[in-house]
C-alpha positions in Angstrom: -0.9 24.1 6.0 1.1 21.2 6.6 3.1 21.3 3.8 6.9 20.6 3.3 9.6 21.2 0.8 10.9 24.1 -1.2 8.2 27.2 -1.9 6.2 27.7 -4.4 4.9 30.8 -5.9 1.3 31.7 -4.7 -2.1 30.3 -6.8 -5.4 31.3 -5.0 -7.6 28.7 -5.6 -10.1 28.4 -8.2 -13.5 28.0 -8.0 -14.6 25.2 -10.6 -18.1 24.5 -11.5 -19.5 21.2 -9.5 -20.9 20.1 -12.4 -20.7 17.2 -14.7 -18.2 14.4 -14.5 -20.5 11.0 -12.6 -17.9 8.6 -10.3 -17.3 6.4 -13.4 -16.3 9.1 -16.4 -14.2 10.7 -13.5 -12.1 7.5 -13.1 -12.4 7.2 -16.6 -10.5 10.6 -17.0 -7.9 9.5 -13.7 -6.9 6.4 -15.1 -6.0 8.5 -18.0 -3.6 9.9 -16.7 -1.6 6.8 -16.3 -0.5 7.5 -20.0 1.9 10.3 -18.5 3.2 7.6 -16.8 5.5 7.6 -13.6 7.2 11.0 -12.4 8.9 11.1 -9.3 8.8 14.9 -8.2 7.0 17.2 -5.5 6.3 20.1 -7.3 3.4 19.3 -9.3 1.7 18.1 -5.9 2.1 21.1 -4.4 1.6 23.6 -6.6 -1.9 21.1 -6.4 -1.7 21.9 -3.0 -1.5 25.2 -3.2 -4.2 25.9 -5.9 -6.8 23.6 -3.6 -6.3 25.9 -0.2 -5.2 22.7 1.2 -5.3 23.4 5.0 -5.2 19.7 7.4 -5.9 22.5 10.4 -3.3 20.8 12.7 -4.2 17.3 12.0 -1.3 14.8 14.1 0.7 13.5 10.1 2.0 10.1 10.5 3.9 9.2 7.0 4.9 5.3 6.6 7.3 4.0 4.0 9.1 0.9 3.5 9.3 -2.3 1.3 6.8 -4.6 2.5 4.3 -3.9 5.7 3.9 -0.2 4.8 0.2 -0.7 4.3 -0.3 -3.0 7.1 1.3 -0.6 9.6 -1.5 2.1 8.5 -3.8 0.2 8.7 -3.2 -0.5 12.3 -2.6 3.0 13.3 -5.9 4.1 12.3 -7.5 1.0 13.7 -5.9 1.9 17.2 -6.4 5.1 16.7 -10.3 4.7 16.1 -10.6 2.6 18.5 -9.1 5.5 20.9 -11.9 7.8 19.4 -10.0 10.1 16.7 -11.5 11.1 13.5 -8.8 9.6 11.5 -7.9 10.1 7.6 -6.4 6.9 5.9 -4.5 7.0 2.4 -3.0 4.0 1.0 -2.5 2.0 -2.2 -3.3 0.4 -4.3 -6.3 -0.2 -4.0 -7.8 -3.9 -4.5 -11.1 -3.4 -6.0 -12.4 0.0 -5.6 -10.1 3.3 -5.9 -12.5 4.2 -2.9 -10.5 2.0 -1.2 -7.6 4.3 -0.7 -9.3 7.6 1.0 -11.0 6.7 4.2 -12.1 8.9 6.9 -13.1 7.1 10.3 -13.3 3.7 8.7 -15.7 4.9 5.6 -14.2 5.3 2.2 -15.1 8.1 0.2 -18.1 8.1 -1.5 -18.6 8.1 -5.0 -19.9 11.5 -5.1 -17.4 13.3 -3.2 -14.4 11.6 -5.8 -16.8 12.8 -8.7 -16.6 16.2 -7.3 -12.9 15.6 -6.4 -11.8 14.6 -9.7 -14.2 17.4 -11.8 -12.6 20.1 -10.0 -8.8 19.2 -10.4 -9.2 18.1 -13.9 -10.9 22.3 -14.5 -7.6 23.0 -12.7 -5.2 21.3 -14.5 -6.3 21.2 -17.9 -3.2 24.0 -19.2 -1.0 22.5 -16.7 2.6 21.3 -18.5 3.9 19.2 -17.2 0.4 17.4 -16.7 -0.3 15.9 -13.1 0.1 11.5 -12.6 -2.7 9.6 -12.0 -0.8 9.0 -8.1 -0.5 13.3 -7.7 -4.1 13.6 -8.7 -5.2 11.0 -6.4 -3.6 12.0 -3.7 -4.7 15.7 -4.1 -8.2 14.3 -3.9 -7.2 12.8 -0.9 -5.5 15.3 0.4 -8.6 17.8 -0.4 -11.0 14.9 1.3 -9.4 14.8 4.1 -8.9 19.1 4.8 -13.3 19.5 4.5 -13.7 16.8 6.9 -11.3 18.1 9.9 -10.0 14.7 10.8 -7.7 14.8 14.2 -5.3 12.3 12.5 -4.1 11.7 9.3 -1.5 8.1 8.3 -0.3 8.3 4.4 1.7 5.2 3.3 3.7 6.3 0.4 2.9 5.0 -3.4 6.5 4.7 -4.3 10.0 5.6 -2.6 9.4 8.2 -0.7 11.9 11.6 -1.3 10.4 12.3 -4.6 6.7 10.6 -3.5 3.5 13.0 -4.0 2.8 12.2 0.0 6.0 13.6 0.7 4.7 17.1 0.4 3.4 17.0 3.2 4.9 17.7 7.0 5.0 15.0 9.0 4.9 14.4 13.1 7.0 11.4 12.3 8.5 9.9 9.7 8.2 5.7 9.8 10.3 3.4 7.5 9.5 -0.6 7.3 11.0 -3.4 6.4 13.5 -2.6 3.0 14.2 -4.8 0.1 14.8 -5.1 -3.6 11.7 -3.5 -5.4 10.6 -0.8 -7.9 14.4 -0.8 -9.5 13.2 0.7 -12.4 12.5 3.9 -10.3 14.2 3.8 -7.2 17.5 2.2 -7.7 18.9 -1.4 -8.3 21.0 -1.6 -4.6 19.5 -1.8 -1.2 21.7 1.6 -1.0 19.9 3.4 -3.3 16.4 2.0 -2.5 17.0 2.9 1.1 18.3 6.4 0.1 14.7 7.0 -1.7 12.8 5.7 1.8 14.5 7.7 3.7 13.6 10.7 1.7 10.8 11.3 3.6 12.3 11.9 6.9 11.9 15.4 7.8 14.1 17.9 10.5 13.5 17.4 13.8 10.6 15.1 13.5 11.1 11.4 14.6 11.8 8.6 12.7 10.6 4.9 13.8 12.2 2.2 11.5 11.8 -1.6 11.2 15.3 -3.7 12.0 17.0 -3.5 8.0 19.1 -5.6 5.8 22.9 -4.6 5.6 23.5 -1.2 4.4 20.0 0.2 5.0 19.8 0.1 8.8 22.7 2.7 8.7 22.0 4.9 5.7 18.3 5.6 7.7 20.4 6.2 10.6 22.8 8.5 9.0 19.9 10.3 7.1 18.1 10.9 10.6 21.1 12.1 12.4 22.1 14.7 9.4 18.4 16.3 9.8 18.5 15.9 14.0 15.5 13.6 13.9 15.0 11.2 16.7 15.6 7.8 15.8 14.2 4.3 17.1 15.4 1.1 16.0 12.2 -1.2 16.9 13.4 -4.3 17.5 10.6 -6.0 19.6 7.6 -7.6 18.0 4.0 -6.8 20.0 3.1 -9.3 22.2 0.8 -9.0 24.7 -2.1 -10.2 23.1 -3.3 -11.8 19.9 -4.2 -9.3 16.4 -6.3 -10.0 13.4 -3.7 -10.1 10.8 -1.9 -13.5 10.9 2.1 -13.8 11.3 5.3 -13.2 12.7 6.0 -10.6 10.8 2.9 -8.7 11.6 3.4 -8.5 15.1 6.6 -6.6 14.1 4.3 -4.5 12.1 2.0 -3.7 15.6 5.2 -2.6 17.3 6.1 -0.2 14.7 2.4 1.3 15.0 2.5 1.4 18.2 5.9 3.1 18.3 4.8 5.7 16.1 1.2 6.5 17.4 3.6 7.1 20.7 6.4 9.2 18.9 3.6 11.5 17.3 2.6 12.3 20.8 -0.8 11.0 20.0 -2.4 9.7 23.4 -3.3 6.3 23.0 -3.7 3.5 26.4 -3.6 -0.1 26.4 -6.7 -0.7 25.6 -7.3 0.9 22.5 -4.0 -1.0 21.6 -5.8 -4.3 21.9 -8.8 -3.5 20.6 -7.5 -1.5 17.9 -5.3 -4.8 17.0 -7.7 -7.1 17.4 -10.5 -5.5 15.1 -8.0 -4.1 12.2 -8.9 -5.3 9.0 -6.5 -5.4 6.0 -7.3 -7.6 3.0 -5.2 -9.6 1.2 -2.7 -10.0 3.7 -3.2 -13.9 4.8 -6.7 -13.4 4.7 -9.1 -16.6 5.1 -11.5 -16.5 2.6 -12.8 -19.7 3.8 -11.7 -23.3 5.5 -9.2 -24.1 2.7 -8.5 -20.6 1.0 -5.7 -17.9 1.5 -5.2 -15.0 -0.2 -2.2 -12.7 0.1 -0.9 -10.1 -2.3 3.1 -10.9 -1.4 4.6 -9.8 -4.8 8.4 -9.7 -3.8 11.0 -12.1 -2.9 11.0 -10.7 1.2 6.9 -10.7 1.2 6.9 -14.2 -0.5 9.4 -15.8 2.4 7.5 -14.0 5.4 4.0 -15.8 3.7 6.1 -19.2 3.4 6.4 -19.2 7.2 3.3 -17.7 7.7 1.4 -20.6 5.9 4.0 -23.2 7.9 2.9 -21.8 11.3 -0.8 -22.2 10.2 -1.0 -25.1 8.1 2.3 -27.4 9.4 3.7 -29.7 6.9 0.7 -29.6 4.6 1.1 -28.4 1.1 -0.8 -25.9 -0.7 -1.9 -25.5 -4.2 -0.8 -22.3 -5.6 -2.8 -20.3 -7.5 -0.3 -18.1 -8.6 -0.1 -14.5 -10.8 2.5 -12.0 -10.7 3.3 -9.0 -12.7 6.7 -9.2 -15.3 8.9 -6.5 -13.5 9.2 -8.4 -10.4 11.6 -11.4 -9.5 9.9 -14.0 -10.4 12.4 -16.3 -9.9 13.0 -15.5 -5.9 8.9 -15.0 -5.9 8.5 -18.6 -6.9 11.9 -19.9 -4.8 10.4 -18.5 -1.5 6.8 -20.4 -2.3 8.2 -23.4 -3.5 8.9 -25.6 -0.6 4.9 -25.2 0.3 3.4 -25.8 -2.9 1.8 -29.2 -3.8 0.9 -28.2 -6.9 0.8 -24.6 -9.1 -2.0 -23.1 -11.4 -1.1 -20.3 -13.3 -4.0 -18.2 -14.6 -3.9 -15.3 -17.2 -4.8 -12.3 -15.1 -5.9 -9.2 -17.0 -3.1 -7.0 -16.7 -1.0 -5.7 -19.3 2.1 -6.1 -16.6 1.2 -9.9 -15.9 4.4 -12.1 -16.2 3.4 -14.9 -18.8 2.5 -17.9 -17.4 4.3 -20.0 -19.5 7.7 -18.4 -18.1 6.1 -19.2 -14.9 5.8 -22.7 -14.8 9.2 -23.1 -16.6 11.0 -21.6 -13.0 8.7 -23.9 -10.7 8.8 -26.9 -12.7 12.5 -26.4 -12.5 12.1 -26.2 -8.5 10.3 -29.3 -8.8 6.7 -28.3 -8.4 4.1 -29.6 -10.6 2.2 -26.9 -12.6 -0.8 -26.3 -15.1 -1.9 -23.2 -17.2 -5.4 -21.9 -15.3 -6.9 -20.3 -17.9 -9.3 -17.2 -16.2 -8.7 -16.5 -12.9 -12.4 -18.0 -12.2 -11.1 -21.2 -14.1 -7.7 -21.6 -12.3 -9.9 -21.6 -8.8 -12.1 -24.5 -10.3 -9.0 -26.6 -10.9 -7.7 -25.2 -7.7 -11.1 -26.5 -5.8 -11.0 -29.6 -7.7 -8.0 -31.0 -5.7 -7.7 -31.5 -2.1 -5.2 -29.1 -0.6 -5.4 -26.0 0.6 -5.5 -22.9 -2.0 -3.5 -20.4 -1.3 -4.2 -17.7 -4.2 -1.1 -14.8 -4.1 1.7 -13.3 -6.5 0.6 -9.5 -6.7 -2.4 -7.4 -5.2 -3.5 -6.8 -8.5 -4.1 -10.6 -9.1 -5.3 -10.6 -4.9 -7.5 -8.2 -5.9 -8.8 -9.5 -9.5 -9.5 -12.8 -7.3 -11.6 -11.4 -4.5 -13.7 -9.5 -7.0 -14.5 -12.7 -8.8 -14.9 -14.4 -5.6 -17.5 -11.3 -4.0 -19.0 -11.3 -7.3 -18.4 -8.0 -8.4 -16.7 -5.5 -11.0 -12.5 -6.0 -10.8 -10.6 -2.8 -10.1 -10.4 -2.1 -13.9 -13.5 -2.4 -14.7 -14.7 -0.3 -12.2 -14.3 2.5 -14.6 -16.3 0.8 -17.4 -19.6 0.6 -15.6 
């Protein structure tokens, strides 16, 4: 059972009735959970583990954490990987409109049936549990559970948060692979690159390789250091792929194909050159500079690092032309370096009011950008603020969180947002 950390004392699983919860009371009763809050800690996700029979049956465990790119870099593992011909198992988060989003066996996420069933039996399990599982350690028990009754030969989990304390974390890894580091989470993970750095590198595990993205002063060395005190072969991946073209768009994204690369080759999984290409060239990862049509980008960059990378991402696409920012972002991030880093493209900024609890008020928004000199206007509902946005000429580029990424591309598809989803 590939399962790391301290031990934990013995609970056969349980046998729970598959009756009764349908997909939407059982997210109903998950997103519950969020009223516990955040808890950083392994041992409530593996005594999960334990009570499940959790068994991945020898399943290659690549574990990615990082900053920015984290998801990106899963995604393209499993897309080479597929395209290789391995039954892969994908977790990542958050998810954009559908919590299905974030458990996906060879391409396919989980239907609503099996997370019905997922959900019915942990909450039967947990219900005299103190301290009560998060909504992120039930999620990724379901996952975990998914993934163990469909014997997948490969399994990539990104990290929800840090990474030494992360529910992923309980499990062992084949190798351990850190992207690009910056300011994020304080609250939770510390207010220094040191500390933040500390946290990612938490997940690196004894012997088993690390693969890590070139790092801002101090957190290229405190990786380093953390990998050499556990014996763990490190590589420093400094090149970016470039022998042929890949379906998500920038610089930085080719740095992102290297590091999947690198680690698909450090887990010992065999992959060949063309399943490289093919896998890179076919990944699919929205939000990420994705063209929703001739004049429309949407990107969920919701820190200072992600906002610069999408700055020179819409330069190298679109030139000297100036966009009109649709812009949303949530109140604990830095919405001042947010809005510095999208400045010098933006035309012209609508601010909706997105419906999120978290949002930053949009009001404090256009104070910082019409202090940067960019012209701005409250947007009302996100479908209102992409009327005005459609009204002028420039190209829309719609970004400032996933959350708001994903509110938009529901509204754009036409269907339920990611908190409604629940409510159907």
């Amino acid at each position: 059972m590939n399962v790391g950390g301290p031990e934990t004392r013995p609970e056969p699983a349980e046998e729970v009735p598959r009756a009764s919860l349908s997909y939407n009371e059982a997210l109903a009763w998950l997103y519950g959970l969020q009223r516990f809050g955040i808890k950083l800690g392994l041992e409530n996700i593996q005594r999960l583990i334990q009570a499940l029979a959790i068994d991945l049956a020898g399943a290659r465990v690549i574990h990615v954490a990082g900053t920015n790119g984290k998801g990106s870099v899963c995604a393209m593992i499993d897309s080479i990987a597929r395209a290789r011909g391995y039954r892969t198992g994908l977790f990542t988060s958050p998810h954009l409109i559908s919590f299905r989003e974030r458990i996906r066996i060879a391409g396919q996420m989980i239907s609503d049936t099996d997370v019905a069933l997922g959900l019915t039996k942990i909450r039967a399990l947990i219900e005299k549990w103190e301290p009560r599982p998060t909504f992120f350690e039930v999620a990724t028990a379901v996952a975990l559970q998914h993934f163990a009754a469909n014997k997948i030969d490969i399994l990539i989990l990104e990290t929800g948060l840090g990474g030494r304390l992360d529910a992923t974390n309980a499990v062992q890894s084949n190798v351990s692979v850190i992207t690009a580091i910056d300011l994020d989470h304080q609250k939770w993970l510390g207010y220094s690159i040191e500390e933040i750095a500390a946290e990612k590198a938490g997940i690196i595990k004894r012997d088993t390789p690390v693969i890590c993205a070139p790092q801002p002063f101090p957190a290229e060395g405190i990786v380093e250091s953390r990998a050499a005190e556990l014996k763990a072969p490190f590589q420093l991946v400094y090149e970016r792929y470039g022998p042929m073209p890949i379906a998500l768009h920038g610089a930085h994204q080719k740095q992102n194909a290297a590091l999947a690369v690198a680690a698909l080759r450090a887990a010992r999984i065999e992959i060949d050159e063309s399943a490289i290409t093919r896998g890179l060239l076919s990944v699919e990862w929205p939000a990420r500079f994705q063209r929703w049509d001739h004049r429309t980008i949407i990107d969920g960059a919701h820190n200072p690092m992600a906002a610069r990378a999408l700055a020179d991402t819409w330069r190298d696409t679109f030139g000297g032309q100036r966009t009109t920012l649709v812009l949303a972002i949530l109140d604990d991030k830095d919405l001042r370096g947010i809005c510095e880093a999208l400045a010098p493209i933006s035309q012209h900024a609508i601010l909706p009011r997105i419906r999120s609890e978290r949002a930053a008020n949009p009001q404090e928004l256009a104070r910082i950008l019409l202090n940067l000199g960019v012209p701005c206007q409250i947007g009302g509902t996100v479908g209102e603020a992409l009327q005005k946005a459609h009204a002028r000429e420039a190209p829309i580029l719609i970004t400032g969180s996933l959350h708001f990424a994903g509110e938009a591309l529901a509204h754009l598809e036409g269907r339920p947002a990611a908190f409604e989803e629940c409510a159907q």
